[in-house]
C-alpha positions as a Markdown table, in Angstrom:
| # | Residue | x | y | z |
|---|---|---|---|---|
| 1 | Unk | 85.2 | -27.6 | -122.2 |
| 2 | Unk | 82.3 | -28.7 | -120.8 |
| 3 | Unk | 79.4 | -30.6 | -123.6 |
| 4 | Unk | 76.0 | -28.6 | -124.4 |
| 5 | Unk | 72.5 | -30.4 | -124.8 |
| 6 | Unk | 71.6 | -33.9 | -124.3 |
| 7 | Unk | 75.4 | -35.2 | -124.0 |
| 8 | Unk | 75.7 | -31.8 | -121.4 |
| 9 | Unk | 73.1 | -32.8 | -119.4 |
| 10 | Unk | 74.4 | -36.8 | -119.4 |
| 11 | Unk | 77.8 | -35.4 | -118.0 |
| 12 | Unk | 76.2 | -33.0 | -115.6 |
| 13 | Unk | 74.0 | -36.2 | -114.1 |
| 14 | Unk | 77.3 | -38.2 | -114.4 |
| 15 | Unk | 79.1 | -35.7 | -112.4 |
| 16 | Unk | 76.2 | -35.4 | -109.7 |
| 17 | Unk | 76.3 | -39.3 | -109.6 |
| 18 | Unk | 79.8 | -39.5 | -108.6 |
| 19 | Unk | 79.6 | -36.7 | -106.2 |
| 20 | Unk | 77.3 | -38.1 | -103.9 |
| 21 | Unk | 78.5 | -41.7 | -104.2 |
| 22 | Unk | 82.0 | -40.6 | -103.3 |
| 23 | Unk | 80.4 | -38.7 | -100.4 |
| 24 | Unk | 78.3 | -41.2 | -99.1 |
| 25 | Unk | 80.9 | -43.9 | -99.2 |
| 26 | Unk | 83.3 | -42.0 | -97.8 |
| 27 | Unk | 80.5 | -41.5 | -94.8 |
| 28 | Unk | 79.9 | -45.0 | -94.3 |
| 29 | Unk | 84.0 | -45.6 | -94.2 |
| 30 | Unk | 84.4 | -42.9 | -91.8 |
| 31 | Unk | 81.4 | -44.8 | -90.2 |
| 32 | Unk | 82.5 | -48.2 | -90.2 |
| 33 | Unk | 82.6 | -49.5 | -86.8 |
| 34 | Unk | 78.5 | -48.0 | -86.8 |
| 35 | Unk | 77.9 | -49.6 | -89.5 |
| 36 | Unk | 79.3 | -53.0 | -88.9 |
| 37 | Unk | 77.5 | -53.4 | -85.8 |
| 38 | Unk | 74.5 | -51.9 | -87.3 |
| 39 | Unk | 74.4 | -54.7 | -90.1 |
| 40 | Unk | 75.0 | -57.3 | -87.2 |
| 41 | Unk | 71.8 | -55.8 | -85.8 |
| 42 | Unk | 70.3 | -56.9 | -89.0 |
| 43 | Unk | 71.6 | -60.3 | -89.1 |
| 44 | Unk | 70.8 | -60.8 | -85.6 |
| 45 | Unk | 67.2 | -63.1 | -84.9 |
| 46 | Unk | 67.7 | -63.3 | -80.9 |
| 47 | Unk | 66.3 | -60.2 | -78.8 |
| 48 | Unk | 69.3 | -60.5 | -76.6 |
| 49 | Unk | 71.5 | -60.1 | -79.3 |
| 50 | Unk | 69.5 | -57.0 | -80.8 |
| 51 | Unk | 69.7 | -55.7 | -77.4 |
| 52 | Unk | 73.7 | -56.1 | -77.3 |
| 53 | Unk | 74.1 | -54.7 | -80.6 |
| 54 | Unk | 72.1 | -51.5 | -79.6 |
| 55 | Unk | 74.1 | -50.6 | -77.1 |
| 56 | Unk | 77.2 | -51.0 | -78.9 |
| 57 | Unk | 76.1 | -48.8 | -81.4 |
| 58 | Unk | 74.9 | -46.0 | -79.2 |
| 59 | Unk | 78.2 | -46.2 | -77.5 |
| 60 | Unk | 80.3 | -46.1 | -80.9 |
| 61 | Unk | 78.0 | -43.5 | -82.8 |
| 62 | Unk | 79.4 | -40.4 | -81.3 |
| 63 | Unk | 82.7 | -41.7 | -82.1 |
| 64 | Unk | 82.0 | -42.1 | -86.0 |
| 65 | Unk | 78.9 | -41.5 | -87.0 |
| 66 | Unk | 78.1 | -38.4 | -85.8 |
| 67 | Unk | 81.8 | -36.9 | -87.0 |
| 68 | Unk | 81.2 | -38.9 | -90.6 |
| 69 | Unk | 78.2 | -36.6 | -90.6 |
| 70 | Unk | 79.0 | -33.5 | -90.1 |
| 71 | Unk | 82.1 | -34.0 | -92.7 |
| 72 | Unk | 79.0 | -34.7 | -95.1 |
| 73 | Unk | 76.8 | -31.9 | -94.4 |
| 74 | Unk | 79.9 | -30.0 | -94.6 |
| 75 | Unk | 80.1 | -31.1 | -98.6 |
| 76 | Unk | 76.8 | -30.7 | -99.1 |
| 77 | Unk | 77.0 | -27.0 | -97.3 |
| 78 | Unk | 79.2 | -26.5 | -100.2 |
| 79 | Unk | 77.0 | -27.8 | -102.8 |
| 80 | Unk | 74.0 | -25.8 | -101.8 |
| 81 | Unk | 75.7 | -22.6 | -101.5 |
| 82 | Unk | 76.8 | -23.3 | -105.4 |
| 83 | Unk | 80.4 | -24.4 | -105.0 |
| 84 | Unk | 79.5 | -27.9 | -106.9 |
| 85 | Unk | 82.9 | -28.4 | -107.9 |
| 86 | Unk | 84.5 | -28.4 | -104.6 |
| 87 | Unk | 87.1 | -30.8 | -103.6 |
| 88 | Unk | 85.0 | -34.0 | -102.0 |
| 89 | Unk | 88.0 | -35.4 | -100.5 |
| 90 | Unk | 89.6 | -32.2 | -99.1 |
| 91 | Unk | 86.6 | -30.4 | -98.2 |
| 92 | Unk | 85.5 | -34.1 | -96.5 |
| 93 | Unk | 88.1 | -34.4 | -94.3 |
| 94 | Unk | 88.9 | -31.3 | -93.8 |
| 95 | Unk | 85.0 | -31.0 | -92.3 |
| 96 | Unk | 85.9 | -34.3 | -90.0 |
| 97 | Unk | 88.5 | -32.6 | -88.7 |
| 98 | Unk | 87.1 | -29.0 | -87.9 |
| 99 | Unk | 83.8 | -30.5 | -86.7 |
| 100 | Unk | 84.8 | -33.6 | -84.7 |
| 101 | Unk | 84.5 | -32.5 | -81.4 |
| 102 | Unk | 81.7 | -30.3 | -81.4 |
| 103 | Unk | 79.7 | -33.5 | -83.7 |
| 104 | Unk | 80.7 | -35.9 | -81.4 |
| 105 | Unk | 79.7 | -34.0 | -77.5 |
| 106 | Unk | 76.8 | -33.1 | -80.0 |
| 107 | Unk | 76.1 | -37.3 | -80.6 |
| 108 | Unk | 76.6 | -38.1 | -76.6 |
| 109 | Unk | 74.1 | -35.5 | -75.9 |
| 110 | Unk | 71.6 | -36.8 | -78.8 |
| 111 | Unk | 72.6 | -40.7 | -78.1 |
| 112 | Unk | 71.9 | -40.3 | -74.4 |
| 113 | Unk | 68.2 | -38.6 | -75.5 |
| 114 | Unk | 67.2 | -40.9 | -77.9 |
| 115 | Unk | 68.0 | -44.2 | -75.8 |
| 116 | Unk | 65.8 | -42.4 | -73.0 |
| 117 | Unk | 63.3 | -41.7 | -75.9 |
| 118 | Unk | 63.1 | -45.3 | -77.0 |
| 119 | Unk | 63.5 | -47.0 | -74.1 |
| 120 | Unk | 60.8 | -44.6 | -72.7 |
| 121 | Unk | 58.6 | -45.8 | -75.4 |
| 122 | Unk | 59.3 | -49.7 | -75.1 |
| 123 | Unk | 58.4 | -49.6 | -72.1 |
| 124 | Unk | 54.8 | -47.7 | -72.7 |
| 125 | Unk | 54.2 | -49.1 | -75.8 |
| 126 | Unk | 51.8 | -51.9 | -75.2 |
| 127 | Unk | 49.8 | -49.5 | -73.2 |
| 128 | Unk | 49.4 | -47.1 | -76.2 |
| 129 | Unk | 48.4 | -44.1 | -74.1 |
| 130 | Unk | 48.5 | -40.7 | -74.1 |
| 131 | Unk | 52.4 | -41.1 | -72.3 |
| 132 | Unk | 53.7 | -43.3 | -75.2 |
| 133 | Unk | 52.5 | -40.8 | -78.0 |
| 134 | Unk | 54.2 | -38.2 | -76.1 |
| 135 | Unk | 57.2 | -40.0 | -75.9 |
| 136 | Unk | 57.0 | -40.8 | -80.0 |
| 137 | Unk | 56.5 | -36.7 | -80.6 |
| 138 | Unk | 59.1 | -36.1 | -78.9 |
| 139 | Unk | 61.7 | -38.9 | -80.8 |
| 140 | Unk | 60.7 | -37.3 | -83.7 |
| 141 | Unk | 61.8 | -34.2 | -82.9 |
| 142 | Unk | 64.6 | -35.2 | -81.9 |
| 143 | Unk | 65.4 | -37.1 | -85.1 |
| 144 | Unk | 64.5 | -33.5 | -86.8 |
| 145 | Unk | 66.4 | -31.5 | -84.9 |
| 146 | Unk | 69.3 | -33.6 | -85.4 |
| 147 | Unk | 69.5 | -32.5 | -88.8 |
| 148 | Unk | 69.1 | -29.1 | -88.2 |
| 149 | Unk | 72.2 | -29.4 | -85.9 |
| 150 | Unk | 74.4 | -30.9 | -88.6 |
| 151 | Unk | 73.0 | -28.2 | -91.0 |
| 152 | Unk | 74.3 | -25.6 | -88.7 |
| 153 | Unk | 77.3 | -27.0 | -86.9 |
| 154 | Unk | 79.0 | -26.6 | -90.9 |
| 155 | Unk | 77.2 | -23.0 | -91.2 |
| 156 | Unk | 77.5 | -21.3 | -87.9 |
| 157 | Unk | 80.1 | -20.9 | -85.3 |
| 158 | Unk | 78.6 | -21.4 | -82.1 |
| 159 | Unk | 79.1 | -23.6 | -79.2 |
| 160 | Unk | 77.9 | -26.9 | -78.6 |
| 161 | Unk | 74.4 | -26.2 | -76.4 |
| 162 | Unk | 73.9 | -23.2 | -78.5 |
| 163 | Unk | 74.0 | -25.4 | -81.5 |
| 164 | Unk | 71.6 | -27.8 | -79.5 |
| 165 | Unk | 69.2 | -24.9 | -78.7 |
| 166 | Unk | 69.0 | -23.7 | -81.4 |
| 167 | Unk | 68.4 | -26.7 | -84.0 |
| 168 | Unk | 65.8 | -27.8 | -81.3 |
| 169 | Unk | 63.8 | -24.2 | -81.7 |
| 170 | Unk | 64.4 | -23.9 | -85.4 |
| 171 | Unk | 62.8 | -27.3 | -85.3 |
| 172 | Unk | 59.9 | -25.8 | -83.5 |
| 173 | Unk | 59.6 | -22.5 | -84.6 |
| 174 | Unk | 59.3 | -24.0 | -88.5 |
| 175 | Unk | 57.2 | -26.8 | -88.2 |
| 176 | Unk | 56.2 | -27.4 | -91.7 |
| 177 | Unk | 59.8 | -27.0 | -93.2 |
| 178 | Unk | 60.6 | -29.4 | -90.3 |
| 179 | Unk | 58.1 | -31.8 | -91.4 |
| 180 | Unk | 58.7 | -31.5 | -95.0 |
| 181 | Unk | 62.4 | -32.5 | -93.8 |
| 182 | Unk | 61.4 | -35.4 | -92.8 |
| 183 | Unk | 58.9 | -36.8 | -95.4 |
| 184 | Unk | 62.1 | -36.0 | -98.1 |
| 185 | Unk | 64.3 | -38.1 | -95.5 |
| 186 | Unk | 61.9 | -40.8 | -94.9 |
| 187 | Unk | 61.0 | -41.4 | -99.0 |
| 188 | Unk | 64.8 | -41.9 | -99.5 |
| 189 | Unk | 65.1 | -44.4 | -96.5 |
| 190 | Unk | 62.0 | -45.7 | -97.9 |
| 191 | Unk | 63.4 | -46.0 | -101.2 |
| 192 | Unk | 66.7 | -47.0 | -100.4 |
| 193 | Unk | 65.2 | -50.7 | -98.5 |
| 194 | Unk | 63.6 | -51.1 | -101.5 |
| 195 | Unk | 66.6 | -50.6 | -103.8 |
| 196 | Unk | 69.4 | -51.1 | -101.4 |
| 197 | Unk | 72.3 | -50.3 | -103.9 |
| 198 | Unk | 71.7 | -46.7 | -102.9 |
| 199 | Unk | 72.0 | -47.8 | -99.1 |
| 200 | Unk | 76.0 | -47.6 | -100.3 |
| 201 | Unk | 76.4 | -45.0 | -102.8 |
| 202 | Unk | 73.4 | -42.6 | -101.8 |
| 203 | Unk | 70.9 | -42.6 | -98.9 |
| 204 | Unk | 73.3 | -40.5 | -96.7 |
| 205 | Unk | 74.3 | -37.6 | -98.8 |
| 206 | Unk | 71.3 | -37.7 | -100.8 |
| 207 | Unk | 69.8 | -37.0 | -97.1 |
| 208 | Unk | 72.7 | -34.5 | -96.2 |
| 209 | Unk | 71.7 | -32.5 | -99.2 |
| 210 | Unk | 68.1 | -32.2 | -99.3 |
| 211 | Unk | 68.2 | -31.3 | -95.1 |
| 212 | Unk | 70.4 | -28.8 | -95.4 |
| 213 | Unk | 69.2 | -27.2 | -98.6 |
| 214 | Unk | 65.8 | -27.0 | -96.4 |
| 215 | Unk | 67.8 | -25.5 | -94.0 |
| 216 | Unk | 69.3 | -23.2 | -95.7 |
| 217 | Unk | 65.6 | -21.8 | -97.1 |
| 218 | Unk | 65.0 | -21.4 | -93.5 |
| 219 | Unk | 68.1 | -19.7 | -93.2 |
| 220 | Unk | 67.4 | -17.1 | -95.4 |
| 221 | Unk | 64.2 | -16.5 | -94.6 |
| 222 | Unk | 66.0 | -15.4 | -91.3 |
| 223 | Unk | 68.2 | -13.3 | -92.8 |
| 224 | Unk | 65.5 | -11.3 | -95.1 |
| 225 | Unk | 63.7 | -10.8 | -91.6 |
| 226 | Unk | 66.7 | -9.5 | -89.9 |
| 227 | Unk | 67.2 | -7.0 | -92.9 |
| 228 | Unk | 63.7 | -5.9 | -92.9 |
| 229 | Unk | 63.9 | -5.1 | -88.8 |
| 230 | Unk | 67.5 | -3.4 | -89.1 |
| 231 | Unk | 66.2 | -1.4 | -92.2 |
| 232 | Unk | 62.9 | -0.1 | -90.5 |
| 233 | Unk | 65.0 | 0.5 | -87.3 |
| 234 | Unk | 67.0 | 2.5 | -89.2 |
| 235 | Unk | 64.1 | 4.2 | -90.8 |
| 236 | Unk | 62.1 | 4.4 | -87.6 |
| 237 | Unk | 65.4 | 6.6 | -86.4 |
| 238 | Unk | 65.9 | 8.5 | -89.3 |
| 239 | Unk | 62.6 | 9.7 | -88.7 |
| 240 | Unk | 63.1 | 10.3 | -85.5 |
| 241 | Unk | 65.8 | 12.7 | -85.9 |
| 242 | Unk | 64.2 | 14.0 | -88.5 |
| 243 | Unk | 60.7 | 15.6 | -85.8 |
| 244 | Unk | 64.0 | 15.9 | -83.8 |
| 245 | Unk | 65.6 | 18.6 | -85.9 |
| 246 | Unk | 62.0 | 20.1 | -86.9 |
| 247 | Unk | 61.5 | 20.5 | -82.9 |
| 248 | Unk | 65.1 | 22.1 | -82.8 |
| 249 | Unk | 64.1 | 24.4 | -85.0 |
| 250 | Unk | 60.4 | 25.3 | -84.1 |
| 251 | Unk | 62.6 | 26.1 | -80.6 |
| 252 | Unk | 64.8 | 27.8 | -82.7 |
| 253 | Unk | 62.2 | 30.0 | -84.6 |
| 254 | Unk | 60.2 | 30.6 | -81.2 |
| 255 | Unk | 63.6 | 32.2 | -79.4 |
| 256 | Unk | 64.2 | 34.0 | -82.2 |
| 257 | Unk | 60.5 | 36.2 | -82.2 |
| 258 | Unk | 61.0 | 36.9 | -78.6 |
């Protein structure tokens, strides 16, 4: 039986705690290759070397990180949708393996755009002109969008471009939940280089959770459109049968007196 009051609460923060620890290691396991090259990046003082290690990891993020992902934002699917007690190892895995190819020709497609995007902008950068903003707008939305794909590659069952599409209009079409997206995102990342023992145990899910809970706001918001057009559809029909049948009869009535 679970406590009540203070010690309730203490168990439900304890439980949270582990959750998204065990998720977000999990992640960086699943991740590993990524992220060993990634922390070689940081180790790294020669350009050449940065460079190298770059490349490596755009080549081996598809692979692992991308896959590692989407099993997270499968969790955190769950989480947001109310199931907090689901199985994190089962449910995990079990979102690796259902989302691993459409998450990884998902991360080729993204990888190859966002080495355009950055290389676009090292190259334009000490110009600082109107090209090399354009080419930072558009790495941002990129970075956005990428969530939104995550968010509905575990929610929707749609093919890869469609998923691609769409996270890039959703992106678009809701540019302050969008934004706010990305300030949550960027304050953990912030906070995370400042206390780097959540680097480990909580940046990603932490992430995972508050994009696709964003998501999901957009997401219903979509659906309590839908539900308004289908029901004044069906209203707009009902009314006209309804001048339909009074028509009938008035035809009806006008027979009849002849």
């Amino acid at each position: 039986m679970e406590p009540r009051g203070l010690m309730g609460g203490f168990y439900r923060i304890s439980e949270w705690i582990m959750r998204l620890a065990t998720i977000n290691v999990l992640w960086l396991i699943c991740s590993l290759p990524f992220v060993f090259f990634a922390w070689m990046l940081v180790m790294s003082q020669d350009v050449n070397q940065v460079y190298s290690g770059l490349i490596v990891m755009a080549v081996v993020a598809p692979f692992t990180l991308f896959p590692a992902t989407a099993a997270m934002f499968a969790v955190a699917r769950k989480w947001v949708m109310g199931e907090s007690d689901v199985a994190l190892f089962k449910t995990f895995f079990r979102g690796y393996k259902e989302n691993y190819k459409q998450s990884m020709l998902g991360g080729i497609i993204y990888t190859i755009l966002l080495a355009i995007m950055i290389v676009d902008f090292i190259v334009y950068r000490e110009q600082l002109n109107l090209l090399s903003y354009i080419f930072i707008a558009f790495l941002l939305l990129l970075i956005i969008s990428l969530f939104n794909f995550f968010s509905m590659l575990v929610h929707y069952h749609m093919k890869t471009f469609q998923l691609l599409k769409n996270a890039v209009l959703i992106t678009i079409g809701k540019p302050f939940r969008s934004l706010s997206t990305a300030l949550m995102s960027g304050a953990v990342m912030y906070f995370s280089t400042r206390f780097t023992f959540l680097i480990p145990f909580f940046m990603g899910s932490i992430i995972a959770y508050l994009a696709f809970w964003n998501f999901h706001l957009i997401y219903q918001k979509l659906q309590d459109q839908a539900e308004k057009a289908r029901i004044a559809e069906e209203e707009e029909a009902e009314n006209a049968a309804e001048l339909d049948r009074i028509d009938l009869v008035k035809d009806d009535s006008s027979s009849s007196s002849k």
